[in-house]
N, C-alpha and C positions, 0 to 999 in steps of 0.2 A: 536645400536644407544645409545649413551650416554645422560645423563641429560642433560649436558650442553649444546647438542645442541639445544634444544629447551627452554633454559632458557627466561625470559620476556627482553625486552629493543630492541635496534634497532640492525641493522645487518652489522652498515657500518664496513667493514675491517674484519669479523667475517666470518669463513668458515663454508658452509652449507652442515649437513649430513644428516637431515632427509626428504626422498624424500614423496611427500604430493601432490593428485591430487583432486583438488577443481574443479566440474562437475557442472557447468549451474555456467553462470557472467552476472543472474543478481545480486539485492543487496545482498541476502544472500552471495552467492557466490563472491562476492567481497569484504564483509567485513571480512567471513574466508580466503580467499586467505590472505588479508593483514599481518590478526591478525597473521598466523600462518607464514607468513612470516619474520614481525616485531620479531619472536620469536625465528629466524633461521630456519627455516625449508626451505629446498628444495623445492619449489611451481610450480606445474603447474596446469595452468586455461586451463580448457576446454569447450568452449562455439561455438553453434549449430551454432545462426547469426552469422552476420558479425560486427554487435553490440552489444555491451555492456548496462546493465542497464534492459532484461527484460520488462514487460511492463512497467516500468518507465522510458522511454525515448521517441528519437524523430527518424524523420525522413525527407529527402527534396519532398517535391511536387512542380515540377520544382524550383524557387528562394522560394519557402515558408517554414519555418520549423515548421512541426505537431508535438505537445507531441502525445504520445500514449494515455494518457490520459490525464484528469486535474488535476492532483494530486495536493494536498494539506497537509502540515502536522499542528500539535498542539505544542505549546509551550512543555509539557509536552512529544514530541517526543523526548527525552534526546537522547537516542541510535542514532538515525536518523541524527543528529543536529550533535554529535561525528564527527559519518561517514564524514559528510560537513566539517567540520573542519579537518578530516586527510586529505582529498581530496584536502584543501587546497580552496574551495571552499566557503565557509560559508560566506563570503562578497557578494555572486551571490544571495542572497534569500531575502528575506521582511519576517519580523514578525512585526505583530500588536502591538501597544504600549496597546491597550485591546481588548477585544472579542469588534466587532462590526459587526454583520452581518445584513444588508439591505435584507428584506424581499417584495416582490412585491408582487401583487395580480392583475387581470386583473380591471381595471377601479379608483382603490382605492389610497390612499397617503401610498405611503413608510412608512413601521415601522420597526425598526431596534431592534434586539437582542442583546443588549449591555451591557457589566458589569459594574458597577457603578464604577465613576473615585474616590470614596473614597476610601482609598488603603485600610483604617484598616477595612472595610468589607471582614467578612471571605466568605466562600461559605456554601451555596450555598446562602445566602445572599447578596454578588455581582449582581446577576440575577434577585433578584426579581423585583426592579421597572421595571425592560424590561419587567418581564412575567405580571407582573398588569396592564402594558400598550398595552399587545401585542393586536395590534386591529383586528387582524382575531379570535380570539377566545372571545365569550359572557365572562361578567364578572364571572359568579359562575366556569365555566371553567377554568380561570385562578385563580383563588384562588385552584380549585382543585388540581392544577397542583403543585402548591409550597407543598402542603401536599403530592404529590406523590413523587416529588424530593426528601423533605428531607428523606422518606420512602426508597429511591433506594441507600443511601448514606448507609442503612447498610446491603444491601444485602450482601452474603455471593459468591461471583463471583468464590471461587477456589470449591465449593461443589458440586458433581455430581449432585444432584436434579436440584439445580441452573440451571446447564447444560440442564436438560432434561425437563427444564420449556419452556414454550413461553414467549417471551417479551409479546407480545398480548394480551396474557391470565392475566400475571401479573400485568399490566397498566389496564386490566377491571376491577381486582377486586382490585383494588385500586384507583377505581371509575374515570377513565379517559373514555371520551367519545367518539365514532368514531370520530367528528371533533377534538378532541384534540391530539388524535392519527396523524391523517392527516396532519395537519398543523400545527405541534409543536414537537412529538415525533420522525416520519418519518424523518422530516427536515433533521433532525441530523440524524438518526439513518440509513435511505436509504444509503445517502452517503457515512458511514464510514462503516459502516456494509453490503452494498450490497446488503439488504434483506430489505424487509418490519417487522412493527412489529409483525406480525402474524407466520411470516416466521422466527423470527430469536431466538436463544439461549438465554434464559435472560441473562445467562454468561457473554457471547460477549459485552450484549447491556450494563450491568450494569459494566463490562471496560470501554467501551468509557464513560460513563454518567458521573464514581465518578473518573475518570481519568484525563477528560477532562474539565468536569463542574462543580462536586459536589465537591471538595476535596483541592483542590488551587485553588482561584479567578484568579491567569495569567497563567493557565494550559491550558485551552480552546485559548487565542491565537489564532490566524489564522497566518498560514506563508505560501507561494508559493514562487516559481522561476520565477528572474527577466532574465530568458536568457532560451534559449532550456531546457527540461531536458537531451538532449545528450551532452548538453555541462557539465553538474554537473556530470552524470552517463555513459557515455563513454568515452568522450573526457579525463577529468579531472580525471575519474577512472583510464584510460589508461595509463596517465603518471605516477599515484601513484605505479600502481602494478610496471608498469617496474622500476620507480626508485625503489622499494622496493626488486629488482632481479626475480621479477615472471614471468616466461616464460608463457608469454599469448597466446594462438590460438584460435583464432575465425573462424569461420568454419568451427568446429570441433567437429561432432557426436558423442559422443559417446551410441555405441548400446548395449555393454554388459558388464557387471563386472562379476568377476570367481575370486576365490582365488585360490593361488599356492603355490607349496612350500617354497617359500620366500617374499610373500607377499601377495599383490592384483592386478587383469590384469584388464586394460580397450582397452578394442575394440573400435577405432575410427575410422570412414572415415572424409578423407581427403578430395576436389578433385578428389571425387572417388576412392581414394589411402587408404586401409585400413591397419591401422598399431595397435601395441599392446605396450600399455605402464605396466610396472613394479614398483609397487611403495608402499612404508610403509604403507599409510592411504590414506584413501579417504574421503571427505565431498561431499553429492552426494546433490546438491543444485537444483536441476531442479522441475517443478512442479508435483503436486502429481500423475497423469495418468501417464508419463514420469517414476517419480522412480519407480511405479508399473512393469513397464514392465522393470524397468534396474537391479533391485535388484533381487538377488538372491533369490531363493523359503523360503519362511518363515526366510526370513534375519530382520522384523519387528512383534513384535508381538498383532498381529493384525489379528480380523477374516480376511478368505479369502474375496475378493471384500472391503478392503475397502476403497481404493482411489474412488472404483466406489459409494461405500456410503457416502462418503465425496463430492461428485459431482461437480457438479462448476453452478457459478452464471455469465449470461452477464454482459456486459456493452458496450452501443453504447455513442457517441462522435460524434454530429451533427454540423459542421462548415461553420459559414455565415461569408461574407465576405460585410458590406455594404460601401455602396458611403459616407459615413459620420459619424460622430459620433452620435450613439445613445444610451449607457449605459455610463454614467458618476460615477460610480464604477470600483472598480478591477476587482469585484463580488456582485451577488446576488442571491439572493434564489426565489424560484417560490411557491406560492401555489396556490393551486385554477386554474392551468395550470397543462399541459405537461411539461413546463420545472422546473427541479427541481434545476438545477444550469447555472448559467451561467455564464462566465469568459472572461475578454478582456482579448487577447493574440495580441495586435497589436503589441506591441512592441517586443516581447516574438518571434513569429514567423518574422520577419522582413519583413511585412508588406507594409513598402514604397520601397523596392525594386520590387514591384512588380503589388502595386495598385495604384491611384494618390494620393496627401497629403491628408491626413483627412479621408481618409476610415479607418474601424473598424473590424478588427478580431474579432467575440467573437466566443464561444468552448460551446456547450452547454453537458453538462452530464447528461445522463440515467442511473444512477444506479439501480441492477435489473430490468431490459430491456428485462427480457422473453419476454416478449410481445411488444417491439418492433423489436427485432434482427433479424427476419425473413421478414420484412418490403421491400417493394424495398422504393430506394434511391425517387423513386417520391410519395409514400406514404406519407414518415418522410418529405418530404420536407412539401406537404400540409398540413401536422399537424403541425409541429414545426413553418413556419414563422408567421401563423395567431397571436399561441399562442404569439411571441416574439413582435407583432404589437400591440398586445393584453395588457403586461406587460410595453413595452416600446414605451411610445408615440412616440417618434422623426422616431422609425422604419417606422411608417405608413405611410411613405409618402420618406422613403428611397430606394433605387436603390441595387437590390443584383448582386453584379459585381460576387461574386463565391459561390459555395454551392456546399459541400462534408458532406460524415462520413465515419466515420471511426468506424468498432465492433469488439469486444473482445468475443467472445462466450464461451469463458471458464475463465474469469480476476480474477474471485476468487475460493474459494472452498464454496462450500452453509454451510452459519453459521446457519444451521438448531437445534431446538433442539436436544441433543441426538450428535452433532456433534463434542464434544470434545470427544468423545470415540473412534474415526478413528482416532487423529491425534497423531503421535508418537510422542516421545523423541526424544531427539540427538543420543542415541546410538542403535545398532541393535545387533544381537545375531551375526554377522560375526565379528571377530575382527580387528580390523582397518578402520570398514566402519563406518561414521556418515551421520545424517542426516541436512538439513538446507532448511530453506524455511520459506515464512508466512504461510503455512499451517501445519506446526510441532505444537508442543505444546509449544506455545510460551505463550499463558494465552490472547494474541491480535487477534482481528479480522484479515483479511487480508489483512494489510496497510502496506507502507514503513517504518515503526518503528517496525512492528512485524517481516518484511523479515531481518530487521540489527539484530535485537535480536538474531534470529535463526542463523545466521553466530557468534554471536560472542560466542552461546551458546553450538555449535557443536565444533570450532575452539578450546575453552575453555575445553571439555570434549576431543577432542584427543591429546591438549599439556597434559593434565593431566598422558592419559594415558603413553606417550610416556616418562615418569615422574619417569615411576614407575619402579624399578627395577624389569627384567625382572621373571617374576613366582610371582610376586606379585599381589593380590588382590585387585580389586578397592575398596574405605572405603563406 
């Protein structure tokens, strides 16, 4: 294979010689399929579903369309934001003109986390008047909190210690209190992190915090999708790849990789029709238990077990369906309850196809959900509508025409202390194999901005390789 075939730029009317099997579509795997196709490379996508997008997408329940989850990105999701716009998609999303997050409490007035509309406030002075006002937290608590922030703005996030600390632990001795913990660091931290703060890697947590709140005033942003996520991450992906020439197969297992004498083999069933593809490189995109068992023996260098030591975090997605409108938000946040987030999805899931006018989708999310995941469906129901009766007056006297959930028991990998030391690089000791995923060493928890990064960082390391004349040494 020559340089030029995998030189940068698009591929119209260009012939492709290097053949490139990009394994699991979802986002990692659809932004390396792209990138390394926009670059000429011969692509084929290989993915398990019959969809596309991983758990960032949807599904039909009869005429209703489920996300898998509620995903949500940040202004400062750059990578993420990309991907929408090659997609051709980035006109389908909402981003906040500024952070404004409506916080509930059961009985109490709405207080909102909001960055101040004076533009020439830097960070993390944007926040303060929200935190001196935040009224679930006593005053000397929230004074505390502003001395903990500007404290977390120079943590050290790429340092192994960093890594092997507690959020937890570093929020106590930075004099932050159980309830400040609870209904203020959690808020934020549950959601993007998966993990409580006891539970999670300072690392992790001081990314989201000087990424998203301490470090740019319109980085925190809030943005969602105004339509399915299968219309952003399958539908939308699906026309890119193929206009980009990437032979996509969906349905399509694959159960072993082996190298050969002229390359790399992937074993895949079909249809129960098991066939063998031959091909230059691989980006092996699928989640961490998945590549454990598809990569080669010590093809990562990494103790033995450690996708099992990287483990995974739940998440359940509780969905009421009431006779009327009762959250007059996009979103809001919970304390002082079970629910920690909640989301109108009426319009999102297509709602008046299905209910009369004026009923309400909302999507309620459980991040780290150990402890509810095992629940039966009439458990979470009796817990969850009191609480939502509880938060939202108008509920309490509403009519729930549907009630489902939906759980993820493995949606992340556990951001436990000590957990950036399971998670690899883009390259392995087999040549031609890369890795991609949010649970690589992307430097991000594991959200839709860390899973683009990982595809464009695997994608990026095997143009490189393919770059190099042949007996040559990577720099």
């Amino acid at each position: 294979m020559t340089a030029g075939a995998v030189a940068g730029g698009t591929t119209t009317g260009r012939a492709r010689t290097a053949r490139v099997a990009v394994i699991g579509g979802g986002l990692a795997g659809i932004t390396a399929a792209l990138r390394c196709a926009d670059a000429g490379a011969d692509v084929v996508l290989l993915e398990a579903k019959a969809r596309l997008g991983g758990l960032a997408t949807s599904f039909r329940r009869g005429e209703l369309d489920v996300d898998n989850g509620q995903h949500v990105f940040l202004r400062c999701c750059t990578a993420y934001l990309g991907l929408l716009d090659r997609l051709g998609v980035a006109d389908r999303v909402s981003l906040q003109d500024r952070l404004d997050i409506p916080v509930r409490a059961p009985g109490a007035p709405v207080t909102r986390l909001r960055r101040s509309a004076l533009r020439l406030l830097p960070a993390p002075l944007h926040l303060g008047a929200a935190l001196l006002r935040y009224r679930p937290l006593a005053l000397p608590d929230r004074l505390r909190t502003v001395r903990a922030a500007l404290a977390l703005r120079s943590v050290d996030r790429a340092s192994a210690a960093t890594d092997a600390t507690s959020f937890g632990d570093w929020l106590a001795a930075h004099g932050q209190s159980a309830r400040a913990v609870e209904v203020l660091w959690d808020l934020v931290g549950i959601a993007t992190l998966n993990a409580r703060a006891g539970d999670a890697s300072l690392a992790l947590a001081a990314t989201v915090f000087q990424l998203g709140l301490l470090t740019d005033a319109a980085a925190g942003d809030i943005g969602w999708s105004r339509v399915p996520l299968g219309a952003l991450h399958d539908d939308a992906a699906r026309a890119a790849l193929t206009a980009a020439g990437v032979d996509l197969r969906t349905s399509t297992r694959a159960h072993a990789l082996s190298q050969t004498g002229s390359g790399l083999r992937v074993t895949t069933t079909h249809d129960e029709r098991e066939e063998e593809l031959v091909v230059d490189r691989i980006v092996c995109a699928v989640p961490h238990a998945h590549a454990q068992r598809l990569l080669p023996d010590a093809a990562v260098s990494l103790p033995a077990g450690w996708a099992t030591a990287l483990g995974s975090t739940p998440i359940v997605n509780v969905h009421v369906v009431y006779d009327r409108r009762v959250l007059d938000t996009d979103f809001a946040a919970g304390v002082d309850t079970p629910v920690q987030w909640v989301f109108d999805r009426t319009r999102q899931s297509g709602c008046a196809r299905v209910h009369p006018a004026g009923a309400q989708y909302l999507a309620v999310s459980l991040s780290a959900a150990g402890d509810v995941i095992g629940h039966p469906l009439a458990r979470i129901r009796e817990q969850i509508l009191p609480a939502l009766a509880a938060l939202l007056p108008r509920a309490r006297d509403a009519r729930v025409l549907d009630f489902f959930v939906t759980r993820e028991p493995s949606a992340t990998f556990a951001p436990t202390p000590g957990s950036g030391g399971f998670r690899p690089g883009p390259g392995t000791r087999v040549p031609g194999l890369y890795l991609a995923g949010a649970w690589t060493d992307t430097g991000w928890p594991a959200t839709m901005e860390g899973a683009v990064r990982s595809g464009t960082t695997a994608a990026e390391a095997l143009l490189a390789e393919a770059r190099r004349p042949a007996g040559a040494a990577a720099s």
